[in-house]
C-alpha positions as CSV (number, residue, x, y, z in Angstrom):
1,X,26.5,-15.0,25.7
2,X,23.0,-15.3,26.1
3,X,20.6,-18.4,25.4
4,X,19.3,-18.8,21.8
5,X,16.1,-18.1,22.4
6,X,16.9,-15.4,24.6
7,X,18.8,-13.8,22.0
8,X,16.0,-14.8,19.1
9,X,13.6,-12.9,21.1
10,X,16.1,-9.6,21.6
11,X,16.6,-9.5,18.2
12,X,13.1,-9.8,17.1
13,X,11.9,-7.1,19.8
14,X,14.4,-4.9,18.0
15,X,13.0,-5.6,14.9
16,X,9.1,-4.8,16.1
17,X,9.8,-1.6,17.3
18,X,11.9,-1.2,14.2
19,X,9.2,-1.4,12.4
20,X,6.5,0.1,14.2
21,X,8.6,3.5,14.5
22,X,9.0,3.2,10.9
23,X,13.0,3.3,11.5
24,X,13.7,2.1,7.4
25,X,11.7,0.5,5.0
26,X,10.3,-2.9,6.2
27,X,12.3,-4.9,3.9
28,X,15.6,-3.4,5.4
29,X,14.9,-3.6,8.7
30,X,14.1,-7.0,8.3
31,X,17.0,-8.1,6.4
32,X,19.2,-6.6,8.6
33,X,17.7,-8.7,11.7
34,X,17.5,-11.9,9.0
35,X,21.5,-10.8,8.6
36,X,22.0,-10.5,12.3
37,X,20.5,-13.6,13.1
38,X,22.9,-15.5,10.9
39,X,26.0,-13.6,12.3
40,X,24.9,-14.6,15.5
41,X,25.0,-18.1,14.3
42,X,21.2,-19.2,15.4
43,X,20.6,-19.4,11.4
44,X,23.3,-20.8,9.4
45,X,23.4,-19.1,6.0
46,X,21.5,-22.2,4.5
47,X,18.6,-21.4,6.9
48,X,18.8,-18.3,6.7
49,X,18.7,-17.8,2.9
50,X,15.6,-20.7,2.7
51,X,13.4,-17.9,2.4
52,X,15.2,-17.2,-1.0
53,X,14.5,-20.0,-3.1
54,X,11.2,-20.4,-1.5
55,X,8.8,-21.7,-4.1
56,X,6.0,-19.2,-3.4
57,X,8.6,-16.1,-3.7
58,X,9.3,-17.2,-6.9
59,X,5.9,-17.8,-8.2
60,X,4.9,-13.9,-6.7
61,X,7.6,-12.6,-9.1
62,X,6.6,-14.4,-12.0
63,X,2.8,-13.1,-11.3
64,X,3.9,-9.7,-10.8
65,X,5.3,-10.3,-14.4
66,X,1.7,-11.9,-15.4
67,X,0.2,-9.3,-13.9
68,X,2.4,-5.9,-15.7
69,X,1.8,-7.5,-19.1
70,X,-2.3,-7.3,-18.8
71,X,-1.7,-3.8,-17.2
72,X,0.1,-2.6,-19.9
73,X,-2.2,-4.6,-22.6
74,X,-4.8,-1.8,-21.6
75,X,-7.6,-4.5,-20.4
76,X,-7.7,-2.6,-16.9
77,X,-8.8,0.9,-18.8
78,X,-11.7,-1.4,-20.9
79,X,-12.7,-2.6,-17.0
80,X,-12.6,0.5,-15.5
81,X,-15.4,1.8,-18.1
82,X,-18.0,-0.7,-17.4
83,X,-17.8,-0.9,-13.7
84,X,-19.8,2.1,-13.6
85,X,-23.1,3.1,-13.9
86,X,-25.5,6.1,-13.5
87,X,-26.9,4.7,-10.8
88,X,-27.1,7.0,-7.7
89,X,-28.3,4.4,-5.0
90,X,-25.4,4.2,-2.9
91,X,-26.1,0.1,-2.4
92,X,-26.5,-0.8,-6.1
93,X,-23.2,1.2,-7.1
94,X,-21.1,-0.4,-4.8
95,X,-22.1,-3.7,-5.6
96,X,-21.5,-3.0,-9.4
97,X,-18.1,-2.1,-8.4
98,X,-17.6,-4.6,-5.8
99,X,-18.5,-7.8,-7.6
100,X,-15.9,-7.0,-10.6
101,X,-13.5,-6.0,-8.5
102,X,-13.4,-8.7,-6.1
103,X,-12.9,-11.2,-9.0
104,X,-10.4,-9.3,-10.8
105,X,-8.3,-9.5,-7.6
106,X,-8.6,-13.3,-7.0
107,X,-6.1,-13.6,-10.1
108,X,-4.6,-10.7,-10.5
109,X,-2.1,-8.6,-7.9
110,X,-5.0,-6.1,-6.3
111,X,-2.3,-2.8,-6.4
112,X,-2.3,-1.7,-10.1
113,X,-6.3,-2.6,-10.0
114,X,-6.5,0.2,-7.0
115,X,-4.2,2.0,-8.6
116,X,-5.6,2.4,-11.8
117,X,-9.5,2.6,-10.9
118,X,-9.1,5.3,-8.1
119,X,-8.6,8.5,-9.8
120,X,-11.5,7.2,-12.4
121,X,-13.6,6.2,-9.9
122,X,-13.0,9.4,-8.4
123,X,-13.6,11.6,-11.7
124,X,-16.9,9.5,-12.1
125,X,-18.3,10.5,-8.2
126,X,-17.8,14.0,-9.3
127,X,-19.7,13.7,-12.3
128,X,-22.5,11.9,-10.3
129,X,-22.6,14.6,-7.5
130,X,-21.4,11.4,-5.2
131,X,-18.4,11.7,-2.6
132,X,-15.6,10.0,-3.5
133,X,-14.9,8.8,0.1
134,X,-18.1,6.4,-0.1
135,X,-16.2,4.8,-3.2
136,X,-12.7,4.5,-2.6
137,X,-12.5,2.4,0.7
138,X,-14.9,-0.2,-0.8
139,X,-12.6,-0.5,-3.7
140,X,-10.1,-1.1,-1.4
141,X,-11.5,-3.7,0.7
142,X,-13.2,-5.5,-2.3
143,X,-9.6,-5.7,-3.7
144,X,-8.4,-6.9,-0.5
145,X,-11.3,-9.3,0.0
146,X,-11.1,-11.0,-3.5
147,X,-7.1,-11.8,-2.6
148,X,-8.9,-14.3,-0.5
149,X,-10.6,-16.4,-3.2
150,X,-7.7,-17.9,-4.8
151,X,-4.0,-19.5,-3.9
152,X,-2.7,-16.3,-6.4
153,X,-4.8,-14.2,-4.6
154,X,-2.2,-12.4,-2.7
155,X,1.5,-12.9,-1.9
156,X,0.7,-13.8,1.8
157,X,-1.7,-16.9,0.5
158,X,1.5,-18.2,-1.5
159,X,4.0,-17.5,1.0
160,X,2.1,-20.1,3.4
161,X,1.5,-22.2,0.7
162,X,5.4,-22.5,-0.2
163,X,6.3,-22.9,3.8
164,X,3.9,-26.0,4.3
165,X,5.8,-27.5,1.4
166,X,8.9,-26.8,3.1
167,X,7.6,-28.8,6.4
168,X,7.0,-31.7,3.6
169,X,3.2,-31.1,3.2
170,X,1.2,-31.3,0.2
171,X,0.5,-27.4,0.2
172,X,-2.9,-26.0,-1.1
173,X,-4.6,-26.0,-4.5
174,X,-5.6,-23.2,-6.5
175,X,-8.9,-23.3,-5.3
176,X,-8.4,-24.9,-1.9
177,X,-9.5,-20.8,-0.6
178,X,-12.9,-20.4,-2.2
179,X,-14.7,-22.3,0.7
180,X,-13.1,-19.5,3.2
181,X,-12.9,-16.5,0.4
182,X,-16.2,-16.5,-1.9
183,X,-18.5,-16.7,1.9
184,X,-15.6,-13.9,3.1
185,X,-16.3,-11.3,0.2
186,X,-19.6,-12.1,-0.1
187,X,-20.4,-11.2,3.2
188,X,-18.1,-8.5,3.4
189,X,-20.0,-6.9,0.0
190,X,-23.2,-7.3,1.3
191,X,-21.9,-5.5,4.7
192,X,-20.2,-2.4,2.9
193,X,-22.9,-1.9,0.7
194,X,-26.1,-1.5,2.9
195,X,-24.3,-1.4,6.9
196,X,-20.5,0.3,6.0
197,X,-21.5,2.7,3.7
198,X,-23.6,4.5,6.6
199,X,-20.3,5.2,8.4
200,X,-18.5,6.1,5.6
201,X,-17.5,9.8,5.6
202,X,-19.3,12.3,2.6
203,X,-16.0,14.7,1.8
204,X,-17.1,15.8,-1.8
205,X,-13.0,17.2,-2.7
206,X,-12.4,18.6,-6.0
207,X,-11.2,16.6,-8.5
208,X,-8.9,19.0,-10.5
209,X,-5.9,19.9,-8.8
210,X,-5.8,23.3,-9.2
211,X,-8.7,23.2,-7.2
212,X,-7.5,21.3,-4.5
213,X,-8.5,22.1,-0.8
214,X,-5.6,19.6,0.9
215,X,-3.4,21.6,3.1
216,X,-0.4,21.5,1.8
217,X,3.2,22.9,2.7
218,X,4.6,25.6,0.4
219,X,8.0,27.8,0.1
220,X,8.6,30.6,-1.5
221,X,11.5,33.3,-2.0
222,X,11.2,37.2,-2.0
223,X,12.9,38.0,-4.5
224,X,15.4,41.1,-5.1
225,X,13.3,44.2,-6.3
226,X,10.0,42.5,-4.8
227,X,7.3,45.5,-4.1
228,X,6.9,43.4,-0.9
229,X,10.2,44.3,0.5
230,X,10.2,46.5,3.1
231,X,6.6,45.9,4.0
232,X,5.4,44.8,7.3
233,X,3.4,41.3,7.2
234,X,0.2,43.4,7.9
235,X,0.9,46.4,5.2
236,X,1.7,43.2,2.8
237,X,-1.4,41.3,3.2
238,X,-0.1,38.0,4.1
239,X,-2.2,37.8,6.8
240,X,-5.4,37.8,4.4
241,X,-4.6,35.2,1.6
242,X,-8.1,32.9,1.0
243,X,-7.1,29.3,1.9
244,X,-3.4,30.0,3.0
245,X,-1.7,31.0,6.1
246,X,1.8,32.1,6.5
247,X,3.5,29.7,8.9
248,X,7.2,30.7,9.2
249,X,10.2,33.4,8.0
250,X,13.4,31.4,7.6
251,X,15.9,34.4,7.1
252,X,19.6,33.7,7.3
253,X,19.3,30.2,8.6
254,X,17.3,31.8,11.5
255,X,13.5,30.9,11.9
256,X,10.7,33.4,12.9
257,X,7.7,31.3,13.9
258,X,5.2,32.1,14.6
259,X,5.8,35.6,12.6
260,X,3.9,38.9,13.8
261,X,2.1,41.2,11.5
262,X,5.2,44.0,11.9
263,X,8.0,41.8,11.3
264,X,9.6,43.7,8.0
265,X,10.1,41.8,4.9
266,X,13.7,41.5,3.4
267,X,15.5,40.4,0.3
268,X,16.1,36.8,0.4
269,X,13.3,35.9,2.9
270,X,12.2,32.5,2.8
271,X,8.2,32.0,3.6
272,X,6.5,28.8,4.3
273,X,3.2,28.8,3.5
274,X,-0.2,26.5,4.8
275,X,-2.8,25.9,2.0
276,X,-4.5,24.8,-0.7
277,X,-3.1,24.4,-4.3
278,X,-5.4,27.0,-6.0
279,X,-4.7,29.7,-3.6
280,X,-1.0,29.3,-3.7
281,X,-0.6,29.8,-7.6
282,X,-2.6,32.6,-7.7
283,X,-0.4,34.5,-4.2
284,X,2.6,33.7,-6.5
285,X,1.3,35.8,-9.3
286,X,-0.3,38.8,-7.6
287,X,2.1,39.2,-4.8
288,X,5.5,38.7,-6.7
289,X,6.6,36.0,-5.1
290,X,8.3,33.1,-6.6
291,X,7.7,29.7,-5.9
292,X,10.6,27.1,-5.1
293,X,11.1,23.8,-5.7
294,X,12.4,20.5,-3.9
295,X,16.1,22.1,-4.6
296,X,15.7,26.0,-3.7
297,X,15.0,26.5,-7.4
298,X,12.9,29.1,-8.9
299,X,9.6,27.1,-10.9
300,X,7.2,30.0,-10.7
301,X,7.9,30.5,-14.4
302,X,7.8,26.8,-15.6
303,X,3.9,26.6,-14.5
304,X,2.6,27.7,-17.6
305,X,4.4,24.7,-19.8
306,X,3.6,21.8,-17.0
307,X,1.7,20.1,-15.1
308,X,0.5,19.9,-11.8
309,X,0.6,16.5,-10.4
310,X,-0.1,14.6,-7.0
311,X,1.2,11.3,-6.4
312,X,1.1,9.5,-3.1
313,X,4.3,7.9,-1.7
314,X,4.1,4.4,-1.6
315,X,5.1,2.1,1.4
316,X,8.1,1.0,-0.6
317,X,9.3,3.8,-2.1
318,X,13.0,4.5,-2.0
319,X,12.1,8.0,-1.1
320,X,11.1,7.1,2.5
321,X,13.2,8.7,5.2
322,X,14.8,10.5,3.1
323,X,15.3,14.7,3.0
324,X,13.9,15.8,-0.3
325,X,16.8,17.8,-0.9
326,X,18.7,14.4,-1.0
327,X,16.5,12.6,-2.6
328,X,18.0,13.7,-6.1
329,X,13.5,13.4,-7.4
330,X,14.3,16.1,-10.2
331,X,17.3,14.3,-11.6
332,X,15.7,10.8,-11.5
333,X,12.4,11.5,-11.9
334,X,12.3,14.9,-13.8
335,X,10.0,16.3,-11.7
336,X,10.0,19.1,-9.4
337,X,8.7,18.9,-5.5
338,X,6.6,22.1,-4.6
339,X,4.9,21.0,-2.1
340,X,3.9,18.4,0.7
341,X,0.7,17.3,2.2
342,X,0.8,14.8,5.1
343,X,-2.4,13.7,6.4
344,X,-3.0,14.2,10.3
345,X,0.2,16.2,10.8
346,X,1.7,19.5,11.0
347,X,4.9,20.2,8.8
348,X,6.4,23.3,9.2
349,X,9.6,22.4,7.6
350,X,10.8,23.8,3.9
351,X,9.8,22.0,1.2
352,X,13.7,20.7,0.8
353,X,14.2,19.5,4.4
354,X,11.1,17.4,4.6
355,X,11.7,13.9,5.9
356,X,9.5,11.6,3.2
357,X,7.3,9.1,5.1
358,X,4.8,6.8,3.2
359,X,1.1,8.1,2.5
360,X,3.0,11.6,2.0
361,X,1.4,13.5,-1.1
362,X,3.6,15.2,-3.0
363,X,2.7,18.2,-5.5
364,X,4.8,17.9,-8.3
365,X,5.9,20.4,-11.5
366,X,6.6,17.8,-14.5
367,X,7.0,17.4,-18.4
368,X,4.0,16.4,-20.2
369,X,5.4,12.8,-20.4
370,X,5.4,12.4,-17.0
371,X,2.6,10.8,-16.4
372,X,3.3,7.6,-19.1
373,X,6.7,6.8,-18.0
374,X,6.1,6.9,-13.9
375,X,2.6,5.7,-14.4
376,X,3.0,2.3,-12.8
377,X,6.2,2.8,-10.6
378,X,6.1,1.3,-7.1
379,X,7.9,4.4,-5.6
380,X,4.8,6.2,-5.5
381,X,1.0,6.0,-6.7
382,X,-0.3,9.0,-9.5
383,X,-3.5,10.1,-8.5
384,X,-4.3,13.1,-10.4
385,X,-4.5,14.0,-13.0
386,X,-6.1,11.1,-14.4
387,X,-4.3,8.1,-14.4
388,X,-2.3,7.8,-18.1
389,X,-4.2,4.6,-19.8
390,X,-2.6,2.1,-22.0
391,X,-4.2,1.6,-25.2
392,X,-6.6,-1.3,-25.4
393,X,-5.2,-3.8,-27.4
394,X,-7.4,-6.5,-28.3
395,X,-4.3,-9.0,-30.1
396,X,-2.6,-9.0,-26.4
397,X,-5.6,-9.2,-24.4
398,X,-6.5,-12.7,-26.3
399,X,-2.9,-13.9,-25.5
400,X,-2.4,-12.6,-22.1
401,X,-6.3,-13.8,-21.0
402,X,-4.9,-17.2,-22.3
403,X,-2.3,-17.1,-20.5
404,X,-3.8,-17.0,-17.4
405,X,-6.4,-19.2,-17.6
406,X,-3.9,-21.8,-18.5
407,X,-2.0,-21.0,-15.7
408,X,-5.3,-21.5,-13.3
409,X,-6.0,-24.7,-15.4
410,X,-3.0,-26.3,-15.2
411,X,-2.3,-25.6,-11.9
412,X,-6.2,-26.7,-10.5
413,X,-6.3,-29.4,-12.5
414,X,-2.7,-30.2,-10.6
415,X,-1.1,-31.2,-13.8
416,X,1.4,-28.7,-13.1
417,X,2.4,-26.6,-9.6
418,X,2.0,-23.2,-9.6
419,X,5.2,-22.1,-10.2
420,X,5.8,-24.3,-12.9
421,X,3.0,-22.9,-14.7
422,X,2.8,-19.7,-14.2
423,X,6.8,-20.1,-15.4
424,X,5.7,-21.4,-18.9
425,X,3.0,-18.6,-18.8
426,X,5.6,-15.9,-18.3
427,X,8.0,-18.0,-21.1
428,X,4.7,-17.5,-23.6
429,X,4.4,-13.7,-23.2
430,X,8.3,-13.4,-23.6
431,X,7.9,-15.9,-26.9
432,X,4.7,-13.9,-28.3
433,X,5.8,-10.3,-27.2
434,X,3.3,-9.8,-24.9
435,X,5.8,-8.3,-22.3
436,X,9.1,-7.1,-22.8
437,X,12.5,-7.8,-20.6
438,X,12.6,-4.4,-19.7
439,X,8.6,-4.3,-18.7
440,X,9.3,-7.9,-17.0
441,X,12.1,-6.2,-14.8
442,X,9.8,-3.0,-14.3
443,X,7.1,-5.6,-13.2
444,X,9.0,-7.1,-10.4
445,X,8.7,-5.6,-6.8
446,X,12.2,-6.2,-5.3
447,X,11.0,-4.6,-2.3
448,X,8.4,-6.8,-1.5
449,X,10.6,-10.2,-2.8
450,X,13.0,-9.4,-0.7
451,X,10.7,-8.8,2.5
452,X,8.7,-11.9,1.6
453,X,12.7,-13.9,1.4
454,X,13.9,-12.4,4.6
455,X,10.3,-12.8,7.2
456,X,10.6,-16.6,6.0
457,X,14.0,-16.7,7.4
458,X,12.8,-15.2,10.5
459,X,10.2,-17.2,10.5
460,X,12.8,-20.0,10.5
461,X,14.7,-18.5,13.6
462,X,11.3,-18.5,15.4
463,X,10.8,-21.7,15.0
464,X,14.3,-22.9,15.6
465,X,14.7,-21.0,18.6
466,X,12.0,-22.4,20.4
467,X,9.6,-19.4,20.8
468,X,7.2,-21.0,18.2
469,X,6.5,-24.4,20.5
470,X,6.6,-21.9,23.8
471,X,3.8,-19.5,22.3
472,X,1.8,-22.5,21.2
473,X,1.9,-24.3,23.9
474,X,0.5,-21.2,25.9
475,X,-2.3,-21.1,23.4
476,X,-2.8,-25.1,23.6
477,X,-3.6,-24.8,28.1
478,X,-6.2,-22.2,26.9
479,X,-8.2,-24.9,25.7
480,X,-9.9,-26.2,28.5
481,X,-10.9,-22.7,29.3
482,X,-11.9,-21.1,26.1
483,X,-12.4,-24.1,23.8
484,X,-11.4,-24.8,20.0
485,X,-13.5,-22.1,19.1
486,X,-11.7,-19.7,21.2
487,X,-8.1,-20.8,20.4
488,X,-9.2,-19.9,16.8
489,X,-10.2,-17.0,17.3
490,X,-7.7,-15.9,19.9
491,X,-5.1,-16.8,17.1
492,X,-7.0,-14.9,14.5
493,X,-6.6,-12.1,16.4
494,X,-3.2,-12.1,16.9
495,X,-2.3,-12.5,13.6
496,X,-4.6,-10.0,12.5
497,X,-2.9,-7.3,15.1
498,X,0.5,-8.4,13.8
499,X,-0.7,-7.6,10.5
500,X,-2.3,-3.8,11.4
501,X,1.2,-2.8,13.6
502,X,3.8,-4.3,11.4
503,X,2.9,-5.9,7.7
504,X,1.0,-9.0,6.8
505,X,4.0,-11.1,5.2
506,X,5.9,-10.6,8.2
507,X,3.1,-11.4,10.4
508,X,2.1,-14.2,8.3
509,X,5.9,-15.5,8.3
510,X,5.9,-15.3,12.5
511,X,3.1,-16.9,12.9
512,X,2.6,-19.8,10.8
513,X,5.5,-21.7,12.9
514,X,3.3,-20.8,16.0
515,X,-0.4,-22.3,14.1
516,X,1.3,-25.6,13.0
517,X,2.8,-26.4,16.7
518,X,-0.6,-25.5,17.9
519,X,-2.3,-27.8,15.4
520,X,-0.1,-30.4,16.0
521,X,-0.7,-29.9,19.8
522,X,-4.4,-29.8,19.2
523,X,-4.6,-33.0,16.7
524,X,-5.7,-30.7,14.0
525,X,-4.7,-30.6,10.4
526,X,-1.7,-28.5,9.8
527,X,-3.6,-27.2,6.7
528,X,-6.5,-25.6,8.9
529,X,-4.3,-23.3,10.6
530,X,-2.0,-22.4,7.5
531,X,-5.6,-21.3,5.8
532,X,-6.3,-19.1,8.9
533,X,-2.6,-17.6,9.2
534,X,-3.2,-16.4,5.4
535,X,-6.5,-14.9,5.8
536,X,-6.0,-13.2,9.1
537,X,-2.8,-11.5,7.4
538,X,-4.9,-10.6,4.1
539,X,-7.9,-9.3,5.8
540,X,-6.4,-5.6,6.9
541,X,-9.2,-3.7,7.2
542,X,-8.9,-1.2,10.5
543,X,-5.3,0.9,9.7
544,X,-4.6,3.0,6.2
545,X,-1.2,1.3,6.4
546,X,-1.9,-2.4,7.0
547,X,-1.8,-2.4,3.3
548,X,-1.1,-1.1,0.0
549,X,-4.3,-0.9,-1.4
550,X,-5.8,1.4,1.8
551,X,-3.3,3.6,1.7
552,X,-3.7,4.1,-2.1
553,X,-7.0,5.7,-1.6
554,X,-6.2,7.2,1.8
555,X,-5.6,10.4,0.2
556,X,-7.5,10.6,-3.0
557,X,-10.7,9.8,-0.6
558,X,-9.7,12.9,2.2
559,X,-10.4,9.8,4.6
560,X,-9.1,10.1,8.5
561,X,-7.4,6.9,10.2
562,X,-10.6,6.6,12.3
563,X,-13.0,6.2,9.1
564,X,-10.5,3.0,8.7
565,X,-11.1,2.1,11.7
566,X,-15.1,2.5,11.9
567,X,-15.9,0.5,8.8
568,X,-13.0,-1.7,9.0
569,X,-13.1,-3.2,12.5
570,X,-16.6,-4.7,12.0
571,X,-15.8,-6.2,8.9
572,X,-12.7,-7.6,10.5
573,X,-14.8,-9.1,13.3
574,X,-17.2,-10.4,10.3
575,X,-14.4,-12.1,8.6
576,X,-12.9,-13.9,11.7
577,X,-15.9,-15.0,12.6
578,X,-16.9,-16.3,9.2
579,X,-12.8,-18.1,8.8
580,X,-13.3,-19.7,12.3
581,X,-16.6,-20.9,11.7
582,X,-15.6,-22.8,9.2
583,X,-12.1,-23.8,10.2
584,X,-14.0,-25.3,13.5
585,X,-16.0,-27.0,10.7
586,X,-13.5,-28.4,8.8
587,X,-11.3,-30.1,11.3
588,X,-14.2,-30.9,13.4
């Protein structure tokens, strides 16, 4: 049998490429290594389950909790009205935005913020004549950049924070992160609003849907007694639609592709379709055709009492790598599927044998209720119409806003931990109403608890195995060469790679064992290199898919994966040097 760390290091290979080629959803494919590792007896289930009852899990799920009761108390609808003005000067907007934003997300989770501002910030460039795409980015990376403020900033900051405890350590305070974050986001502000806003794309898309000019992926059926029938391609005048092109004929489970202006249209043929939304609807209605759903069904004649919607899939949707047709979305969600936009890829598929992959948008039929029941679901992201908006209620704001700052009081003031507090926060809300049970179990993210519980066991195996002492020991005989300086930001780098390929709890998880060997080895405090592990994972800046909040407004913006990467690496370069500086600093 091969050596443990020989085997460690197998296993976890597996598990990169895993997740790079986007096998399952990250949390599975992690489990199942976490699971493996344990059957393979280099974790017993005791270590391999630490991850579990981790302190800094359990204090993201009562946040999320926190966090669903203000959402639903309407205070994010009140913000999203005065972050806004009629400025036009590109620099003075995106600071108004950016400032708010920024602090919102230092206590608050930073995905229902997105979430909720993008399709009004989106509305509002319209009105102002002002492309959304030199909005939506910067509300994304002021989101990401204000996690960095606070020890409730983001998951990753709490997941560190719970695995120095574990190594017997003190852990950080709430605001132990404001001497890395506030110099962080204010440089990072002051960068996106007069540098990064430069090299920003200016896509002006349409705001309403039915104007859309996304390419999406449409079928339709000609129907029996169709005039078309009999036509040729050319005589039908598929060939000159505005905005669409006729990709494919599926005709008895035979495909004609590309088709040629004299193939003969038949009963029963299937046609796929390339185009926008607007162009689609109106084919449908002049040409006879009838457009089908996720589940070959008819919904030509349902348009006139629905809605069109588009939602983005979200990273942890249970919809991922899954055939539409077997997804069962119409019985679960009510909603129909007509069509499929993927950014930066051609789908030539039907509508029904489309394999879902995160970032996806979907084109949906639904009831007019749609929008207030799936309104803040994690499976996938509503961007237009406008987001539904809770009603502002002033009663549950008071509570909730207490709630919170007595959760940031007690635990700064260290009269209480975190989790014990933000535990008597959540028992408040239950006590006063603020939040229901069945909005509390809404409210918690199972997918992203149970990736955060499973990358600390790994994280565990790592370390156990050896490969954490062996990889900081390489970085240690590097410092006669490149110097303290250049170990940090060497590390920072690695992390921060980690971060773009796989996720940033994993990455965080993987390398934390690494940073404290190394500042061990390096005479450091343990403390200095925790702070940089959680920043480097938080500060995903270059890919659409390092994290939630870019990939929210990924599609709502009509941004490219290189516009990620042309404003995003020089801010990531800006915020290493920034964390490094003053790690160097601080142990120095």
């Amino acid at each position: 049998m091969p050596s443990e760390p020989l085997l460690t290091s197998i296993l976890l290979l597996i598990m990169f490429v895993l997740l790079i080629k986007e096998w399952s959803p990250p949390e599975v494919t992690v489990f199942i290594t976490l699971a493996a590792l344990m059957v393979t007896g280099i974790l017993s289930i005791e270590e391999g389950l630490i991850g579990f009852s981790n302190p800094g899990v359990h204090t993201v799920a009562l946040l999320f909790i926190i966090g669903s009761a203000a959402y639903n108390s309407g205070v994010l609808s009140f913000i999203s009205h005065i972050l806004l003005s009629n400025n036009k000067k590109n620099s003075t907007t995106l600071i108004k935005m950016m400032i708010p934003v920024s602090i919102i997300s230092a206590f608050m989770n930073n995905t229902p913020i997105v979430t909720m501002l993008t399709p009004t910030i989106r509305s509002w460039a319209k009105k102002q004549c002002i492309a959304p795409s030199k909005l939506l980015i910067p509300l994304s990376y002021a989101a990401i950049l204000g996690g960095t403020i606070t020890l409730i900033g983001t998951s990753t900051n709490l997941v560190i924070d719970g695995l120095l405890k574990q190594k017997g350590l003190s852990g950080f305070s709430m605001f132990d992160f404001i001497f890395f974050g506030i110099p962080i986001t204010i440089a990072g502000i002051i960068y996106i609003s007069f540098i990064g806003h430069h090299l920003l794309p200016n896509r002006i898309i349409s705001e309403p849907i039915d104007q859309l000019n996304k390419q999406y992926i449409f079928e339709c059926l000609v129907p029996a007694h169709s005039l078309l029938i009999g036509k040729t391609i050319q005589k039908a005048k598929l060939r000159e639609l505005n905005d669409l092109f006729l990709v494919q004929i599926q005709r008895n489970h035979k495909k004609i592709s590309p088709p040629s202006n004299c193939e003969v249209l038949q009963t029963g043929d299937r046609l796929i379709f390339s185009g926008n939304a607007s162009s689609m609807l109106a084919t449908t209605k002049t040409k006879g055709l009838k457009l089908l759903s996720d589940v070959d069904r008819n919904v030509t004649d349902q348009l006139k009492d629905s809605i069109l919607i588009e939602v983005i899939v979200s990273d942890s949707s249970p919809l991922i790598d899954k055939k539409i047709k077997e997804s069962y979305f119409r019985s679960k969600y009510n909603a129909a599927i007509v069509a499929v936009q993927r950014k930066n890829k051609k789908i030539t598929s039907s509508i029904g044998n489309i394999i879902v992959k995160p970032g996806d948008t979907l084109l949906l039929i639904t009831g007019k209720d749609f929008v207030k029941t799936w309104s803040k679901s994690e499976d996938f992201y509503l961007i237009s119409p406008i987001h539904y908006q809770e009603p502002y209620q002033p009663l549950k704001i008071k509570i909730i806003t207490s709630v919170l700052i007595g959760v940031i009081l007690l635990a700064s003031l260290q009269i209480l931990s975190i989790l014990h507090a933000a535990l008597i926060g959540v028992m408040i809300l239950f006590v006063t109403k603020s939040v229901s049970v069945s909005d509390a179990q809404k409210a918690l993210n199972w997918n992203v608890l149970i990736l955060m519980s499973s990358s600390i066991g790994i994280g565990a195996a790592f370390e156990k195995a050896g490969l954490a002492s062996i990889i900081a020991t390489f970085f240690s005989q590097t410092h006669a060469i490149v110097g303290l300086f250049g170990i940090a930001i060497l590390y920072y780098l690695t992390t921060t790679i980690l971060t773009e390929i796989i996720n940033n709890i994993a990455a965080a998880t993987l390398m934390f064992p690494i940073g404290f060997s190394l500042a061990l080895d390096l005479g450091a405090d343990p403390l200095v290199f925790a702070m940089i592990t959680a920043i480097s994972a938080s500060c995903s800046f270059i890919t659409p898919i390092g994290y939630q909040t870019n990939l929210i407004v990924y599609g709502p913006g009509g941004y490219r994966f290189t516009d990620y990467v042309k404003v995003g690496l020089p801010l990531s370069l800006l915020c290493m040097l920034i964390t490094v500086t003053i790690a160097i600093l601080s142990w120095g």
